[in-house]
N, C-alpha and C positions, 0 to 999 in steps of 0.2 A: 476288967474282967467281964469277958459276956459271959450271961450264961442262957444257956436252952435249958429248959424244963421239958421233957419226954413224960406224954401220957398217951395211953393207949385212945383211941375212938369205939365205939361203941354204934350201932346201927344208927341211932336217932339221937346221936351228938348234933349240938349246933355246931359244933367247930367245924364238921365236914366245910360250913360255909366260907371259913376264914380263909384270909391269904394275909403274904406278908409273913409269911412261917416257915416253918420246915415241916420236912414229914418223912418218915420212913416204912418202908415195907419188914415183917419180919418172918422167917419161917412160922408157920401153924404151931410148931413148940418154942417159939417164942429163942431160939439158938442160935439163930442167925439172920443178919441185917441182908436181906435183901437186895435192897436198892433207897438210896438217898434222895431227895430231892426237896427243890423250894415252890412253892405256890406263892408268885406276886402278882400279875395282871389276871390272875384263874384262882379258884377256890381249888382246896384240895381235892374236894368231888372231882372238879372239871380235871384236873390232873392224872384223877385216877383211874377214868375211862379210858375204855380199851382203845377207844380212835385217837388218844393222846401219846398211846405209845405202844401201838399192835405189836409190832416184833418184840418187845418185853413179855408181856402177855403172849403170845403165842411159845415165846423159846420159856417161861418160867411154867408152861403148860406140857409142852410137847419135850423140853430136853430135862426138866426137873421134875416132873410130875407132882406140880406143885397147883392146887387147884381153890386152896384156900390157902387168906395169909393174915396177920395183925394188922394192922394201920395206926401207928404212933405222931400224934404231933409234937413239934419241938416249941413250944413258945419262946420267942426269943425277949431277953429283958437286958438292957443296956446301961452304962454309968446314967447318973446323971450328967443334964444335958447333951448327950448323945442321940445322933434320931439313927431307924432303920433307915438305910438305902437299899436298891433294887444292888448296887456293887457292894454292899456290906452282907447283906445273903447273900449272894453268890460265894464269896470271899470263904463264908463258915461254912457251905454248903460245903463247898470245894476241898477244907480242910479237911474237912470229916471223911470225906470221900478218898480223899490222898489216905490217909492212915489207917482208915478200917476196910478201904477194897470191897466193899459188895460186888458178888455177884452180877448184879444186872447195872452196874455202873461201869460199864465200859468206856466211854466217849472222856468219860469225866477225871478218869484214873492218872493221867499221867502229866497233861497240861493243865497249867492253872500258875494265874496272877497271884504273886506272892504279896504280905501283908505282913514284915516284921513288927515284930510284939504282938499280934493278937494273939490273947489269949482266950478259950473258948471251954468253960464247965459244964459240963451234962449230966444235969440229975433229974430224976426222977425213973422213970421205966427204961432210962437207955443199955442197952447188953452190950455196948463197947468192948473194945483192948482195953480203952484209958477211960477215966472222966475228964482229963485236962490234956486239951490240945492244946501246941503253943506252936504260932509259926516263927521260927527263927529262920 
């Protein structure tokens, strides 16, 4: 079982630094998942700048009017002896994005490398469908 831990960021979080994680956008009342994503060669900061993905940011401005949002990271924590790989995020990124559909996750919605048996928990601040994904 992996699981993510979801905790919100806060302005003068060190984690903005981190990579090797996941992260999610959420609506201002906290209702809905935005947009998914993983931060591995970039820190989550660098991901979240608008020249990492202007047409996000300009369509969650101009077609949602949506001009503030949450910033959740997912720490990921794995069996023992298990390591992250840059294809084991992608893999849970990908999950999570197949099942819950955000909004601004379009490219990512429909293709994706299957991984039977992973199974993938999400506790903490996460506002899912599910806390357990499983790919079969």
């Amino acid at each position: 079982m992996i699981i993510v831990n979801w905790s919100a960021l806060t302005k003068v979080d060190a984690r903005w630094n981190y990579c090797r994680c996941l992260y999610a956008y959420l609506s201002p009342t906290a209702q809905e998942i935005l947009y998914i994503g993983k931060a591995w060669g970039k820190t989550i900061r660098d991901r979240w700048d608008r020249s990492a993905k202007s047409n996000f940011w300009y369509d969650l401005e101009n077609m949602r009017q949506i001009r503030h949002h949450i910033v959740l990271i997912g720490e990921v924590s794995l069996p023992i002896g298990e390591s992250l790989t840059r294809e084991l995020l992608y893999d849970i990124e990908t999950l999570l994005i197949s099942v819950e559909k955000p909004w601004g996750n379009i490219q990512s919605r429909n293709s994706r490398i299957r991984r039977p048996g992973m199974h993938v928990k999400c506790t903490g601040k996460w506002l899912g469908k599910r806390k357990i994904y499983k790919d079969e």
